[in-house]
Every structure is written in C-alpha cells, then in structure tokens.
C-alpha positions in Angstrom: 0.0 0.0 0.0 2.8 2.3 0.9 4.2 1.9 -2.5 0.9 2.7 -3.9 0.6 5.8 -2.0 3.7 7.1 -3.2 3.6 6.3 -6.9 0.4 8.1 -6.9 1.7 11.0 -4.8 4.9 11.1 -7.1 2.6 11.3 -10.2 0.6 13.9 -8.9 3.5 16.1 -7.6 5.2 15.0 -11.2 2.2 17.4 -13.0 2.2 19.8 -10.2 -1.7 18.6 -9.6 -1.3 18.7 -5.9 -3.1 22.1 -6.0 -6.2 21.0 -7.5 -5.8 17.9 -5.2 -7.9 19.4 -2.4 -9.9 17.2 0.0 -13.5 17.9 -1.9 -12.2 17.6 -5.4 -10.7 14.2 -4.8 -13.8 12.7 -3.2 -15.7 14.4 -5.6 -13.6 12.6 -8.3 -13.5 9.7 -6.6 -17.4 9.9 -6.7 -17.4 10.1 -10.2 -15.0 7.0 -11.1 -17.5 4.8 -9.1 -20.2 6.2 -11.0 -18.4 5.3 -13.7 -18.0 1.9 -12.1 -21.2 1.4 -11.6 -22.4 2.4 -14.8 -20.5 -1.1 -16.3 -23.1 -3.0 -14.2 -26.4 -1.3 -14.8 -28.7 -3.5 -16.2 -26.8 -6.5 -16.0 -28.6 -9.3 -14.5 -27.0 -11.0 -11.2 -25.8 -13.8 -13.3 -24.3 -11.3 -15.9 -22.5 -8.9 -13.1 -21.0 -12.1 -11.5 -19.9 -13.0 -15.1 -18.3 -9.9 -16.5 -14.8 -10.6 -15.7 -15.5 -13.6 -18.3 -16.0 -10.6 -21.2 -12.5 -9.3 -22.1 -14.1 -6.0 -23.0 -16.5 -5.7 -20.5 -13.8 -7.2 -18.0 -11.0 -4.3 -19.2 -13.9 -1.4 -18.4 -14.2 -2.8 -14.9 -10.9 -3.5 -14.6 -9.6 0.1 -15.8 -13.0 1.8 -13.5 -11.8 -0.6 -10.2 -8.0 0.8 -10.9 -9.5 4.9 -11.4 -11.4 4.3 -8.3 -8.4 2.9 -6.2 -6.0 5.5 -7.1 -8.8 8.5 -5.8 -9.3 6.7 -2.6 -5.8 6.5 -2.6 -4.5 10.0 -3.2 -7.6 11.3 -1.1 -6.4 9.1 2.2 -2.5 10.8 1.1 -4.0 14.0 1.4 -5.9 13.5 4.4 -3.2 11.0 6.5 -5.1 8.3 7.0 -4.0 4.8 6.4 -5.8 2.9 4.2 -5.2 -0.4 5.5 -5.5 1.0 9.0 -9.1 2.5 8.3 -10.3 -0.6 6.8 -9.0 -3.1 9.4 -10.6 -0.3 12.4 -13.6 -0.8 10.3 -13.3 -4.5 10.1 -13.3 -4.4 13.5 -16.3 -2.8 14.2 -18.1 -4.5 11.7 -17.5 -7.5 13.2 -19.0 -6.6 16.9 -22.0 -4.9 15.5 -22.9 -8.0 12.9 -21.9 -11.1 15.6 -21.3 -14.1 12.8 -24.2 -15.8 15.3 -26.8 -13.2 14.8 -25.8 -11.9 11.3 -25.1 -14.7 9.2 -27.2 -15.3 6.3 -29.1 -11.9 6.6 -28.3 -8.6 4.9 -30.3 -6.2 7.6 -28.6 -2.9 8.8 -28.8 -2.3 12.4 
C-alpha cells in the first residue's frame, strides 16, 4: 500500500496537480469514477454482473474503472493522513461486533 501511496503522490506532484488535489475535489472525483464503475453493471442481471470478468471487453472497463477508483481513494487518504489499511481493518473491526457471525449470518439487515 505504501508503495501505492507514493507512486500516486509522485505522479501527482510529477504534474504539479497537488493544487487541485484538495480534500473535496478528490472525493468528488472519486465519486465520479464509481459512477463510472457502476455504470458497467447497470442493467446487468445477477448472473451477468457475476460474469463480466469472463468478457474481455467488459472485463477491461471494470478493470480500468476498479483501478481509477483505487487510485482516488488512494491520493484522497494521502491527502488527508489516513491509512488505508489501518481505516479498513478499524472498520473490520467494528463491523464484526455490530454483525456477531451468530446473529448476522445469512441476513443482509442494517442495524
């Protein structure tokens, strides 16, 4: 992840795009490439979404949208200081005691 972080830092810094790199325009544009992502599975069936990775076209545009939308969540987390991996595993975390495996398993309600 670390080497993630700074490849997309470097690339940014490379264009002197760290000035347009604020806080709201990255989740803005982060917004946007899942959009984007999402748009490749509209109107797909469930047996179609879980296929498309079978599709080399279809497969690429998910691939390519999945990359755009790692490297905004990436640069945004840079910007801000958080940890990726740190964020998701605290979330992991608390996840797991609000959906106990005993009481959530096999059900898709929120509480």
């Amino acid at each position: 992840m670390d080497d993630l972080t700074g490849r997309v830092r470097e690339f940014a810094e490379e264009r002197d795009w760290q000035q347009f790199h604020t806080p709201k325009n990255l989740a803005m544009a982060l917004a946007g490439e899942v959009g984007e992502l999402i748009a490749e599975f509209q109107w797909l069936t469930p047996e179609q979404s879980a296929a498309v990775m079978s599709d080399p076209d279809a497969g690429s545009r998910v691939r390519a949208e999945i990359g755009d939308v790692m490297i905004y969540l990436t640069r945004l987390a840079d910007v801000l200081g958080v940890d990726l991996v740190e964020a998701a595993l605290t979330k992991l975390q608390d996840s797991a005691r609000r959906y106990p495996v005993d009481q959530a398993r096999g059900s898709a309600s929120k509480r």
